[in-house]
VOBA-1610 file (N, C-alpha, C; in pm, whole numbers, padded with zeros to 5 digits, always signed):
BEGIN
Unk+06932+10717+15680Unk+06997+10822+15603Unk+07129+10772+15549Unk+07163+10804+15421Unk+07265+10749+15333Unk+07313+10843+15323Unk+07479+10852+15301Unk+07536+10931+15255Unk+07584+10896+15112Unk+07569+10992+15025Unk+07608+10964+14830Unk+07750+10987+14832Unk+07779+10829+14733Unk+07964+10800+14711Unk+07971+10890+14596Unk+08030+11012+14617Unk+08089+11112+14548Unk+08201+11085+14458Unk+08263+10963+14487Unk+08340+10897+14362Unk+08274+10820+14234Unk+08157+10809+14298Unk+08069+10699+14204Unk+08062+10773+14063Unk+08055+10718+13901Unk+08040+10771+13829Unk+07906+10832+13791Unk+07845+10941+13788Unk+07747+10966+13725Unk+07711+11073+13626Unk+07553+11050+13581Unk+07527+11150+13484Unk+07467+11273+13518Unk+07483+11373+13380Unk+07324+11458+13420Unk+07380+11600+13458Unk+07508+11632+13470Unk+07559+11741+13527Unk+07607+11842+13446Unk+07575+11988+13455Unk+07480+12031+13593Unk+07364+12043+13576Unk+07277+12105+13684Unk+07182+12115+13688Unk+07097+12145+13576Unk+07127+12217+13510Unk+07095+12304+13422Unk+07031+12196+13328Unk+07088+12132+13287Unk+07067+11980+13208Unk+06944+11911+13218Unk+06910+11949+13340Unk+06718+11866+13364Unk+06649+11898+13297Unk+06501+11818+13310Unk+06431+11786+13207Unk+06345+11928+13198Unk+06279+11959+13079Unk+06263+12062+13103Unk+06156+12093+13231Unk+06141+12199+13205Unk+06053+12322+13334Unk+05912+12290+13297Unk+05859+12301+13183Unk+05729+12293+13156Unk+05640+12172+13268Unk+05495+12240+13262Unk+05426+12106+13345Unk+05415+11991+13252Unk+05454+11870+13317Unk+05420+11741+13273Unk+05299+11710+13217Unk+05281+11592+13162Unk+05141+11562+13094Unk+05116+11457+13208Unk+05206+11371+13291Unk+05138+11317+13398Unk+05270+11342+13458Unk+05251+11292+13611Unk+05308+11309+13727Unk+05418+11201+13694Unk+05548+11279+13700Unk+05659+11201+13669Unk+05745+11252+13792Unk+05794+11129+13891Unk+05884+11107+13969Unk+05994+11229+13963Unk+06102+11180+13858Unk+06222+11252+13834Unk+06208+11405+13824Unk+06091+11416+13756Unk+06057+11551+13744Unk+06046+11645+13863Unk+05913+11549+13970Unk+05921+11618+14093Unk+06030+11681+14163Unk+06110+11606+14159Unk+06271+11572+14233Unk+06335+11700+14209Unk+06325+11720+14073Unk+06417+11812+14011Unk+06374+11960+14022Unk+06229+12002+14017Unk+06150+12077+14028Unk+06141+12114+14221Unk+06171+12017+14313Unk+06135+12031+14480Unk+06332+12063+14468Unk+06400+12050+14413Unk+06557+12097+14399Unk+06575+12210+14407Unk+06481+12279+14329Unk+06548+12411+14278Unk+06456+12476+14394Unk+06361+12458+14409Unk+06226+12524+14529Unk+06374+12548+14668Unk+06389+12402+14706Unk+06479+12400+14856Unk+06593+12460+14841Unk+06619+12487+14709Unk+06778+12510+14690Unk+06780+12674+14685Unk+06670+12698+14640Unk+06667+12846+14657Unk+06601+12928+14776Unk+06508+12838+14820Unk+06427+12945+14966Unk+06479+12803+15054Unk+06495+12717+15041Unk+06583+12647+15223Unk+06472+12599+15274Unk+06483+12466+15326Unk+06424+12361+15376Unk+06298+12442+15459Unk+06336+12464+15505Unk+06228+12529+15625Unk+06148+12684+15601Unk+06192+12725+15509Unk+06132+12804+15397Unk+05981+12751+15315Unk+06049+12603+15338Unk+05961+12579+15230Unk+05858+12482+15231Unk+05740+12555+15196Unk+05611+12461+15248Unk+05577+12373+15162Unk+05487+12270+15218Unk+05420+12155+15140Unk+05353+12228+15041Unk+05256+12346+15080Unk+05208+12404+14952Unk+05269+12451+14789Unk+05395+12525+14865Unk+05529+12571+14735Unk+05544+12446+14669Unk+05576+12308+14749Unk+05607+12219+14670Unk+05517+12193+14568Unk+05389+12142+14640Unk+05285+12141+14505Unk+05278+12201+14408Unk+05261+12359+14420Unk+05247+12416+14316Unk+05335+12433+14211Unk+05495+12448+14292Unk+05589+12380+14208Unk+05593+12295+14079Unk+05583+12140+14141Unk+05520+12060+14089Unk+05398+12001+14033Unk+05284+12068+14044Unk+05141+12088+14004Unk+05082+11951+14051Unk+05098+11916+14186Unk+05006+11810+14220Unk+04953+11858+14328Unk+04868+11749+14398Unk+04797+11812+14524Unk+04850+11752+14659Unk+04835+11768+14785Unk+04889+11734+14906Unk+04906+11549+14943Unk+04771+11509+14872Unk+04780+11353+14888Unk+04861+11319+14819Unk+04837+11362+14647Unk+04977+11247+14595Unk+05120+11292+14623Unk+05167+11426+14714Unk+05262+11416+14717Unk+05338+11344+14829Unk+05238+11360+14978Unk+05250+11272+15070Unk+05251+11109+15012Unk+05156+11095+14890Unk+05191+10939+14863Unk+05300+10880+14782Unk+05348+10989+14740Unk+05519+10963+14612Unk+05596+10964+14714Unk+05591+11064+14817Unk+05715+11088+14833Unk+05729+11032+15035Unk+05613+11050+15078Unk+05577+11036+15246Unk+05604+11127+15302Unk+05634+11224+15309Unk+05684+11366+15387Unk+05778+11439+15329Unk+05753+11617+15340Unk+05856+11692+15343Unk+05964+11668+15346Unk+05994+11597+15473Unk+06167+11554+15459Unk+06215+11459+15434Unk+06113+11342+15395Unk+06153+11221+15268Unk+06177+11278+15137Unk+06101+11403+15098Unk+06099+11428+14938Unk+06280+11525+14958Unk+06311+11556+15051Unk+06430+11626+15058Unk+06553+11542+15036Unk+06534+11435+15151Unk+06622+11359+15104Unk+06645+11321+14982Unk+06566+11305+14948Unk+06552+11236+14750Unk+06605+11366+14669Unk+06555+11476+14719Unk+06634+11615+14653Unk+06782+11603+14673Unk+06828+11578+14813Unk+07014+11598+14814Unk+07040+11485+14782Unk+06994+11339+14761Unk+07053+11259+14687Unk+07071+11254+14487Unk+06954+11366+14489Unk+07000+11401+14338Unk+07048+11542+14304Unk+07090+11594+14453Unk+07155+11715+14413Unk+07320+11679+14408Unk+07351+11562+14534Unk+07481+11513+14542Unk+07519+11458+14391Unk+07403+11356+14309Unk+07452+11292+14180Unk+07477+11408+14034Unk+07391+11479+14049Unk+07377+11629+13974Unk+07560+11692+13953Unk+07619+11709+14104Unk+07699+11779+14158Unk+07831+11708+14191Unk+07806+11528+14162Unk+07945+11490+14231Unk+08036+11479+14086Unk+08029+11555+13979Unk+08129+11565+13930Unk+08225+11650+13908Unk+08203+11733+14014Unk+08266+11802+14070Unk+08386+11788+14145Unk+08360+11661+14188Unk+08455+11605+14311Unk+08553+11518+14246Unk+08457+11445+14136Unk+08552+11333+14023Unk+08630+11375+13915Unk+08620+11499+13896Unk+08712+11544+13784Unk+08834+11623+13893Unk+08818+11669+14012Unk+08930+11676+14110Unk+09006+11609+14117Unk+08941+11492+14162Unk+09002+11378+14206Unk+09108+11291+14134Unk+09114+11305+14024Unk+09168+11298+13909Unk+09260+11344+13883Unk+09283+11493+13891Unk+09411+11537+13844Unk+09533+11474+13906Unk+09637+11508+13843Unk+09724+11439+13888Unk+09821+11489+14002Unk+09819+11632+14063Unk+09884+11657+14177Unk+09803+11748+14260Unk+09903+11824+14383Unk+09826+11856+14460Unk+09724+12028+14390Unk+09806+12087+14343Unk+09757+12229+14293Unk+09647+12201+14210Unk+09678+12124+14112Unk+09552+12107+14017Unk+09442+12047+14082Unk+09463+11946+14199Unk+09313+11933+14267Unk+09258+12007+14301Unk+09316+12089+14393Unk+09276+12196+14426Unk+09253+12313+14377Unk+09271+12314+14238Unk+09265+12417+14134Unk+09099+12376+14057Unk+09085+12228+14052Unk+08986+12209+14020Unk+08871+12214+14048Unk+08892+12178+14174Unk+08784+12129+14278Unk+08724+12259+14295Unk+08823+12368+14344Unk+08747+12515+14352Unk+08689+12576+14236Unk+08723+12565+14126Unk+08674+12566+14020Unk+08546+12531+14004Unk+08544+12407+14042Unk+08419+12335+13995Unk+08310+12387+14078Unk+08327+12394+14162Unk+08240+12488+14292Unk+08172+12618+14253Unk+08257+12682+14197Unk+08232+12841+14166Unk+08088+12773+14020Unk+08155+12719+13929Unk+08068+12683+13853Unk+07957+12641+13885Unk+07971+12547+13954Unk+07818+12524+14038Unk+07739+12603+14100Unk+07860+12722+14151Unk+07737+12780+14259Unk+07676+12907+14163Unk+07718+12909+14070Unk+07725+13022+13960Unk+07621+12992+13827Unk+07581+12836+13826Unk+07571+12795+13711Unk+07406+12908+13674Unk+07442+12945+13542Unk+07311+13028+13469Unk+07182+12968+13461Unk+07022+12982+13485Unk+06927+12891+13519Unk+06928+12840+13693Unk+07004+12875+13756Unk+07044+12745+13827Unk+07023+12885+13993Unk+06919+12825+14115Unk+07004+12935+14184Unk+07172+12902+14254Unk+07173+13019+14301Unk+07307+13042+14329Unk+07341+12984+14430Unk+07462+12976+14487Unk+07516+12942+14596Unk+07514+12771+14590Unk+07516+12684+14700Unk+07498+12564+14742Unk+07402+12516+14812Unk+07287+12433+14785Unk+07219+12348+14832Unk+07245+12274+14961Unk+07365+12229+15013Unk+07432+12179+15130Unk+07455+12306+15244Unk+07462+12419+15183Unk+07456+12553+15284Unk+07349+12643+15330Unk+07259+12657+15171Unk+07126+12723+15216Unk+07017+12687+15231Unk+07059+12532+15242Unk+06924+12444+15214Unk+06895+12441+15377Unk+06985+12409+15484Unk+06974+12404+15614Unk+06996+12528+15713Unk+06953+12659+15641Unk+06951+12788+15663Unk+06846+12774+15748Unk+06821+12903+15868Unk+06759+12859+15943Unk+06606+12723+16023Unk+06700+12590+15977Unk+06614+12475+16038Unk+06591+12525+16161Unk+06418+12489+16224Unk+06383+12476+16343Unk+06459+12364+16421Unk+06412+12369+16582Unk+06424+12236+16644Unk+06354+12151+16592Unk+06461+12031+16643Unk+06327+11914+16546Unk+06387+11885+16412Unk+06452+11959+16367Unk+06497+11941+16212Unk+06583+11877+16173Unk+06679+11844+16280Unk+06810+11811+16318Unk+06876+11716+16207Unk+06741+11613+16162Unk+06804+11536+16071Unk+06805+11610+15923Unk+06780+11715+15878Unk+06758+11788+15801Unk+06943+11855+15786Unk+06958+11889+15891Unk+07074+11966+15880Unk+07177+11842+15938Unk+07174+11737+15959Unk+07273+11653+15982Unk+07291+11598+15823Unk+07207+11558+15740Unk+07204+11529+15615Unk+07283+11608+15546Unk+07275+11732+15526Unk+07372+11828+15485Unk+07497+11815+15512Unk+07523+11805+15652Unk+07649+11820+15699Unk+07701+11683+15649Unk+07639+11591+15627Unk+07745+11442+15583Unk+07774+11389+15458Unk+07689+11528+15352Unk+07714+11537+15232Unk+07876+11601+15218Unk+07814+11729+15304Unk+07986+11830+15258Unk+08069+11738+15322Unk+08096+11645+15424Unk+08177+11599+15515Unk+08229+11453+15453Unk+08140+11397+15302Unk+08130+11323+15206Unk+08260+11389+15107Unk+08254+11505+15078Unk+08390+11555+15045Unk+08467+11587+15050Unk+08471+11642+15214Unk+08630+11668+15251Unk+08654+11517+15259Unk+08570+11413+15315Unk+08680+11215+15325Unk+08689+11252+15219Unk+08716+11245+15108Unk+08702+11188+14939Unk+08832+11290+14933Unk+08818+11402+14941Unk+08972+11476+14904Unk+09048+11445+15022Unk+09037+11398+15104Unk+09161+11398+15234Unk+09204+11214+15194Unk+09121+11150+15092Unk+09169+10988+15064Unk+09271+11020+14949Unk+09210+11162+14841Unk+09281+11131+14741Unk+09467+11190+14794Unk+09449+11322+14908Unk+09588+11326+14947Unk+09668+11248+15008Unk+09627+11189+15078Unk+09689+11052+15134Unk+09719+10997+15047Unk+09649+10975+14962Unk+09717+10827+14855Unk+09848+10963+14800Unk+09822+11065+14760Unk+09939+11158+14684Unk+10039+11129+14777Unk+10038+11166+14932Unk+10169+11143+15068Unk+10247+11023+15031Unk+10151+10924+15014Unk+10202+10786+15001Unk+10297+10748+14864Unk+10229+10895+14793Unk+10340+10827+14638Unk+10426+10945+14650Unk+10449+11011+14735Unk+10560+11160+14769Unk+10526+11243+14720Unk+10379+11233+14660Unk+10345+11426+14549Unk+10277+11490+14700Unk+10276+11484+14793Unk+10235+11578+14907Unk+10392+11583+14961Unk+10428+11695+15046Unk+10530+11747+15138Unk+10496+11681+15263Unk+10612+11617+15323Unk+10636+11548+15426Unk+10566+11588+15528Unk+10571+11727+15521Unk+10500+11824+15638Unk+10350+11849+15597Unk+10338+11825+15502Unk+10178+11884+15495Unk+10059+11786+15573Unk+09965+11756+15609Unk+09861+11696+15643Unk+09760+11675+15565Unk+09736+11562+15535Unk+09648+11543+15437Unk+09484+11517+15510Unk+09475+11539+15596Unk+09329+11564+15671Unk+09323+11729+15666Unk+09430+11804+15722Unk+09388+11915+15760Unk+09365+11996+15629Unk+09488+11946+15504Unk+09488+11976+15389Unk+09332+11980+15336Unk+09269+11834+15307Unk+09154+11830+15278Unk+09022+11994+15357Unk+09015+11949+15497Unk+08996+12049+15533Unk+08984+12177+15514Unk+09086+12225+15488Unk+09122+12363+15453Unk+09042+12390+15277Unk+09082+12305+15185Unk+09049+12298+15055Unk+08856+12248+15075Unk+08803+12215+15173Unk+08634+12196+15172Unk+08597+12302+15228Unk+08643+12402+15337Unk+08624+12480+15412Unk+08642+12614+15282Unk+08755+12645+15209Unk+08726+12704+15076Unk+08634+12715+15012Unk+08615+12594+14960Unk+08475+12592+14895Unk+08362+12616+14956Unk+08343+12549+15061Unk+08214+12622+15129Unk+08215+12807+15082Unk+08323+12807+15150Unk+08309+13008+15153Unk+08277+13083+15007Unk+08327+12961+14912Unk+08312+13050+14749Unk+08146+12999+14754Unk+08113+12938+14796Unk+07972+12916+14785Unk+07852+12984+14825Unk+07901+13010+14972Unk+07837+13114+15030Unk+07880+13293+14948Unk+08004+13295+14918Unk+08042+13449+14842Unk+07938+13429+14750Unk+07937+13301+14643Unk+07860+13311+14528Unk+07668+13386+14569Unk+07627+13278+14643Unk+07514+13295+14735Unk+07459+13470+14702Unk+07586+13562+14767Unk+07574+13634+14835Unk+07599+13755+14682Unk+07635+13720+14559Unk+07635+13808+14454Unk+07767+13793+14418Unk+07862+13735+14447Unk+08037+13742+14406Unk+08018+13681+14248Unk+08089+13794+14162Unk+08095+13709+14051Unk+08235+13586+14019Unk+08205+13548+13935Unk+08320+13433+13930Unk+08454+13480+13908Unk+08446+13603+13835Unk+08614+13660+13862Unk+08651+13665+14010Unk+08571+13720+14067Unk+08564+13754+14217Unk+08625+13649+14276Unk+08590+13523+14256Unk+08580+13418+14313Unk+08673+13366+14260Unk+08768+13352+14142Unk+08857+13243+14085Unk+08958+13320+14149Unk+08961+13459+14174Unk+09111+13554+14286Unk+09128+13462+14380Unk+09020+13363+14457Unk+09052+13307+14617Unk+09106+13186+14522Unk+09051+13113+14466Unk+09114+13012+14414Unk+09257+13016+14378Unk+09314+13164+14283Unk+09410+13111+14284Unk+09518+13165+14415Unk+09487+13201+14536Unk+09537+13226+14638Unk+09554+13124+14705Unk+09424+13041+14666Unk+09433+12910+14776Unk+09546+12797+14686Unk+09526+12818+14567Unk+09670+12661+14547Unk+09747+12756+14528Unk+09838+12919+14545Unk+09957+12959+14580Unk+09985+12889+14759Unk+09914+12868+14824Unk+09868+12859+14952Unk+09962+12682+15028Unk+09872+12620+14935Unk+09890+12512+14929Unk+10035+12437+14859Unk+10088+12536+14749Unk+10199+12488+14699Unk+10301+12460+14742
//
């Protein structure tokens, strides 16, 4: 199990952007991927049967066991193109140039994601590992080292800010990070749950008054 470098540059974002919906004229890889995305992302790993997938994707049980080798091989391949889909989210944060606007962004970018039109709601890293059985463990550890992929990535970019004096002597740039991933989670789950994005940009801008 890999965890996806959320700094890395990529394409394709957001979701919305994939290829279209229609059935294929043959069985195309990327397609599957994108199509078993939206299935897990909306009814959750353990929701979701080998059958949904197929029909999803309009193949039958052998070739999908033979593309992909299991349920939770074809998943993995889902959060590694839900992380590339989604990590520009993290890179246009990462970027700004102080502490408010990261954090102005980053939550931003979240709400958009979890909001995006076409797209279901909420986060893939939260409802995807909604009630896993025993046994699943690597299912929901995968998740957890995605989101845990972005609090390191914002707790590197505050540190480097401490180090050039745009953070406060007193602040913590772990717990900082922290606090600003632990946010987002929650606008994700609000989104999930029906919050519209006005709803949701109120915590945002509470959280960089918060942080300032």
């Amino acid at each position: 199990m890999t965890t996806p470098d959320l700094e890395k540059p990529v394409d394709g974002f957001p979701l919305s952007r994939k290829r279209s919906r229609g059935r294929p004229r043959a069985f195309d890889l990327d397609e599957a991927v994108d199509r078993a995305l939206e299935l897990f992302w909306r009814q959750g790993y353990a929701a979701t049967t080998v059958a949904d997938l197929t029909a999803a994707i309009g193949i039958n049980p052998p070739s999908l066991y033979k593309a992909f080798g299991s349920k939770q091989e074809l998943f993995e391949r889902v959060v590694q193109r839900y992380a590339e889909l989604n990590g520009r989210v993290v890179q246009v944060a990462l970027a700004c140039p102080d502490v408010e606007s990261v954090v102005r962004q980053f939550l931003t970018g979240v709400i958009e994601s979890a909001t995006e039109p076409d797209c279901p709601v909420g986060c893939l890293t939260i409802q995807g590992g909604t009630a896993c059985r025993e046994g699943e463990h690597e299912v929901t550890d995968l998740l957890a080292a995605l989101r845990r992929a972005t609090q390191d990535a914002l707790e590197r970019r505050f540190a480097q800010m401490k180090a050039e004096g745009a953070l406060r002597a007193d602040q913590s740039a772990s717990a900082l990070a922290r606090y600003v991933a632990t946010v987002g989670q929650g606008l994700a789950v609000q989104a999930g749950g029906g919050a519209t994005r006005e709803e949701l940009m109120a915590v945002v801008e509470l959280s960089v008054r918060t942080v300032a």
